[in-house]
N, C-alpha and C positions, 0 to 999 in steps of 0.2 A: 562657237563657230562650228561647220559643219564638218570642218576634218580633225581627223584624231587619230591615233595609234591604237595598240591594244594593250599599252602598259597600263596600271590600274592603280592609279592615285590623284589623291583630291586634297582639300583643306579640311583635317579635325575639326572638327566644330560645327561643321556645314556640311561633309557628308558623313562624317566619321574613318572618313580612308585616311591614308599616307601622306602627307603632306609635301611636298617635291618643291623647292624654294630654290632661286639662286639671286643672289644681289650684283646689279651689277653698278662698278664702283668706276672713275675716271681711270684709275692707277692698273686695274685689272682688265682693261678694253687690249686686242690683238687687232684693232677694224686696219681696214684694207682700205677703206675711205674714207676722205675727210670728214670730220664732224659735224653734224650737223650747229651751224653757230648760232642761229636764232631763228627760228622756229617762228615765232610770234611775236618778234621784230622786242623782244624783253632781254636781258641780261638776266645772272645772277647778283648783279652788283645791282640793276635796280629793283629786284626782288629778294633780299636776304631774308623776307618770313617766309618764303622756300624752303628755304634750308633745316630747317625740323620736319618735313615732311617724310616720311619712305610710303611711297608708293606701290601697293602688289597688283601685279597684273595678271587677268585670270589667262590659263594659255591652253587652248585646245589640245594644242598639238598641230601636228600636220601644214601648220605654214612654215616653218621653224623660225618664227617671230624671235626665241631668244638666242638662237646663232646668229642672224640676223642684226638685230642688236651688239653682238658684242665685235662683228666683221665690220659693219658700217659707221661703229662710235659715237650713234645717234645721243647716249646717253652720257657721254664721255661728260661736258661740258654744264649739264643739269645743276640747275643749284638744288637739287633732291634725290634722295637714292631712290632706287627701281629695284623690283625683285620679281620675279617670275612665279606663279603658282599652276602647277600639272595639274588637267581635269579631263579624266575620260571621253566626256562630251558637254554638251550646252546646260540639261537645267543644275546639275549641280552647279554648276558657274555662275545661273543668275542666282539662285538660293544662297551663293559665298556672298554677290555683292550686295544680298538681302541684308544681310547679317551684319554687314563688315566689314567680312573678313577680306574680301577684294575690294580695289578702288576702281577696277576700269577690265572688262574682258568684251572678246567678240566669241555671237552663237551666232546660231542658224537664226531659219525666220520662226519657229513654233517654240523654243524655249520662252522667249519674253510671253508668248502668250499663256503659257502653261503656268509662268509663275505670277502671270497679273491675273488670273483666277484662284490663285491660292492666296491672292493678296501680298506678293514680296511686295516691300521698299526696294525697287529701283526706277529706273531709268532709262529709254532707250535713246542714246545721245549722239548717235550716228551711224552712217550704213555702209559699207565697204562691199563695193559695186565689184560687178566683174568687167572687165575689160575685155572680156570674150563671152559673150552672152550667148553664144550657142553653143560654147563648151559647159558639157555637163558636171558638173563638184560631184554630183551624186546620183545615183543610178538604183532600179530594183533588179538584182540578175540573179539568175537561175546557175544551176552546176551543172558542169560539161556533161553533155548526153541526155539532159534532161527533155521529157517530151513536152514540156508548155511552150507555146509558141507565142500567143499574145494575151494580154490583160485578164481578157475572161477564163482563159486558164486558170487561174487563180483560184477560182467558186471551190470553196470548201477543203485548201489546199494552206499548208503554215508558213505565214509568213515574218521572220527574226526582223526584228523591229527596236531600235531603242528607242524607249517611250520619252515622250514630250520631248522630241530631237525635230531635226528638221528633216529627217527620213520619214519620221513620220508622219508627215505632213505629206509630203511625198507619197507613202503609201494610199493615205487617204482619200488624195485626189485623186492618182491615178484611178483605185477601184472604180469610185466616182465616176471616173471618165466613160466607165465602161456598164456603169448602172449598177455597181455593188456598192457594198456596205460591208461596215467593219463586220454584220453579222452573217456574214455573207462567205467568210472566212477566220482562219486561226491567228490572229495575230499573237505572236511570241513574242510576247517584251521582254528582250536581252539588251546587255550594255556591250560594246563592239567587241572585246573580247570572247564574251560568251558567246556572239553570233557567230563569230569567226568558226568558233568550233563545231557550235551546229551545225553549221552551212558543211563545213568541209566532212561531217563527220556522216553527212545524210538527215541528218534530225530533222530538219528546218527544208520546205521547195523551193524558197525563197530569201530573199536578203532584200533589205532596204538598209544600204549602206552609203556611203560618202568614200572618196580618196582622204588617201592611199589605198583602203581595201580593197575597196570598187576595181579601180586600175591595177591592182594587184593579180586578185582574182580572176579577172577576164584575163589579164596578160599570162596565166597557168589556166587559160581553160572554160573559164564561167562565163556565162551569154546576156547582156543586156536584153530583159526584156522592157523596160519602160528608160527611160534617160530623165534626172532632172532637170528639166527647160520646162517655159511657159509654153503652155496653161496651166501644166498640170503641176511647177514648183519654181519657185523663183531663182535664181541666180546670186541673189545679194545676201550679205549675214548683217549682224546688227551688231554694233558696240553697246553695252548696257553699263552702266557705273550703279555707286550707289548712292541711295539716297542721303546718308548723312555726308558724305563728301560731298555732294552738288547742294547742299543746305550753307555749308558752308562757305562764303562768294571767295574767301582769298584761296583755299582749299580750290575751288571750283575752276578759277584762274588758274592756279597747276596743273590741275587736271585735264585742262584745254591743251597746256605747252605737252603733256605727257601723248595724249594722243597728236597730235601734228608731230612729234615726233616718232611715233609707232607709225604711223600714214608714211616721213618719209624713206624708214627705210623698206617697205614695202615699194614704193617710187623706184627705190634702189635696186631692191630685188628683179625688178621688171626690167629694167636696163641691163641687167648683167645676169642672166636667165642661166648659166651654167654655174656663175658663181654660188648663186641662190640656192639652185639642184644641189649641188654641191654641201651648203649650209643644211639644207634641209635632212640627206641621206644620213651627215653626220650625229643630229640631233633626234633622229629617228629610227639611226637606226637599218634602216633600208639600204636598196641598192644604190649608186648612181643612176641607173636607169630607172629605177621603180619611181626616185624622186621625182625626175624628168618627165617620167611618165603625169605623176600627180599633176603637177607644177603646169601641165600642157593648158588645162582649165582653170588653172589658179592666179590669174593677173587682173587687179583689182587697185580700184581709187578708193580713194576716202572722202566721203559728201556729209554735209547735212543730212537729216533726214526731209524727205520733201514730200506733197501733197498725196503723189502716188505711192508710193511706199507706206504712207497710214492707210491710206485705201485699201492696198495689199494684202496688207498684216489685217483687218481690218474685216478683210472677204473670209481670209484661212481662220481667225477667229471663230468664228460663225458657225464656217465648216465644222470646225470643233465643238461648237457646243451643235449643233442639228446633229452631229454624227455622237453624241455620247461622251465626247474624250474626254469634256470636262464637262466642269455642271455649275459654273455661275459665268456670264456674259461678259465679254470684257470689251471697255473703251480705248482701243489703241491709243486716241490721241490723249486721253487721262497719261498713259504711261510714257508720252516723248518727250524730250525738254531737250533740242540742241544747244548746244557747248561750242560747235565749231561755228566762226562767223557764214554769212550768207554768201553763197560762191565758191565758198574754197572748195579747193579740189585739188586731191594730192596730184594727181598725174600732171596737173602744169609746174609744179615744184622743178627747181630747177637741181638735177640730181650729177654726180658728176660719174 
């Protein structure tokens, strides 16, 4: 996904960082609302080959998917445990569920392309839309005082980047937008922490970052200069699973009930938009307001993936290999395999 914090851990094995885990169990839930009862019109009593599963789910950061989780008791009634895994940002996320090591996370839109050129095993198994599509997730902004004013400011100018993120796509295009090219300037590939630091420390003229940073930054001071909105970056992120759990059809069945349950308590989050801020600040860290701030761009269904959205993914590919960032072609639609039936859409979920 395209938001994230600047704590710095991942899954051993997959990136070799920190491993950051929590399980969450029926007996351990504090939710605030009713449990979600069935998801997928299934039981635990009519599925007890459920119940050997534990499920990890890769977590950005930045929506606070697992406050969320243990406030709303989405998981309470699961016939499978759930456990949470911390990741800086997107490609190490789909590299976990290349591996493994995770069964189900949401990135931006340029992680799945980055790692279906490096040939991961996974999956892009649905797309978590915005609900405010001209609110931007993610932004390129300059530091208070700075004299760039628009795009082509940039020409020969550094710009703090995490690579194979969905900023960076972002950056890409923007340039693009404006008749540059990657060689046309400095891109700094940093992971969101290290940018943070450049950016505030002078290093870096530029930021290609996502919320909380984004909305952080500008609210102390830093200037939008490009927004992500179309043309120049989509709005949507992408759930990705892995390949040997979607190989697996009863496995694959869970897998289904685990995300329709992550869909609803985002449904939830959207309805009760203080309580959420609230979850969020705590899980992150941040202010009440900083959260609120994020949160102002971050209300989002859960879909299929559908016709435009391969098209999408599809165009920014391309853009990827003509501009250098990778170097073998990729099939978006080789990489999708929806999981959620045809229709669904968390925002009609009936949430209390």
């Amino acid at each position: 996904m395209r938001n994230t914090t600047s704590r710095t851990s991942g899954l051993v094995g997959a990136v070799g960082l920190l491993a950051v885990a929590s399980t969450l169990v029926a007996c351990g839930s504090t939710s605030q609302a009713a449990p979600l009862s069935n998801p997928s019109g299934s039981s635990a009593a009519k599925h007890p080959e459920w119940s050997k599963y534990t499920f990890t789910i890769g977590d950005n950061g930045g929506d606070g998917s697992q406050a969320l989780a243990k406030i709303t008791g989405v998981f309470d009634n699961a016939p499978y445990k759930v456990k949470f895994a911390r990741f800086t940002y997107g490609p190490p996320l789909v590299q976990a569920a290349a591996s493994g090591d995770i069964d189900l996370g949401s990135v931006g839109d340029v992680p799945p392309i980055t790692g279906a050129a490096k040939e991961y095993g996974f999956k892009v198994v649905a797309v978590n839309r915005s609900l405010r599509p001209t609110q931007a997730v993610e932004n390129i902004i300059v530091p208070k005082g700075s004299k760039l004013r628009k795009l082509a400011d940039l020409k020969g100018r550094k710009i703090a980047v995490p690579q194979g993120s969905s900023a960076h796509g972002l950056a890409l295009n923007a340039l693009k937008s404006v008749g540059l090219s990657p060689k046309d300037v400095h891109l700094v590939f940093l992971d969101p922490a290290a940018g943070a630091t450049a950016f505030n420390t002078g290093k870096v003229d530029a930021w290609a970052i996502w919320n909380p940073q984004s909305a952080i930054a500008v609210k102390n001071g830093a200037r939008i200069l490009a927004k992500g909105l179309p043309p120049i970056d989509q709005t949507s992120s992408y759930y990705v699973a892995s390949d040997k759990s979607l190989k697996d059809p009863t496995k694959r069945a869970a897998l289904t009930d685990v995300l329709k349950r992550l869909s609803y308590e985002f449904a939830w989050g959207v309805k009760h938009p203080d309580k959420y801020a609230l979850a969020l600040s705590q899980e992150e860290g941040i202010s009440l307001s900083d959260a609120k701030t994020s949160l102002a761009a971050f209300e989002t269904r859960v879909t299929p993936v559908e016709k435009a959205d391969i098209e999408a993914e599809q165009k920014l590919a391309d853009a990827f290999l003509e501009a250098g960032q990778i170097t073998k072609k990729v099939d978006v639609s080789s990489i999708t395999d929806n999981i959620l039936p045809a229709g669904y859409d968390s925002s009609k979920l009936k949430v209390d």
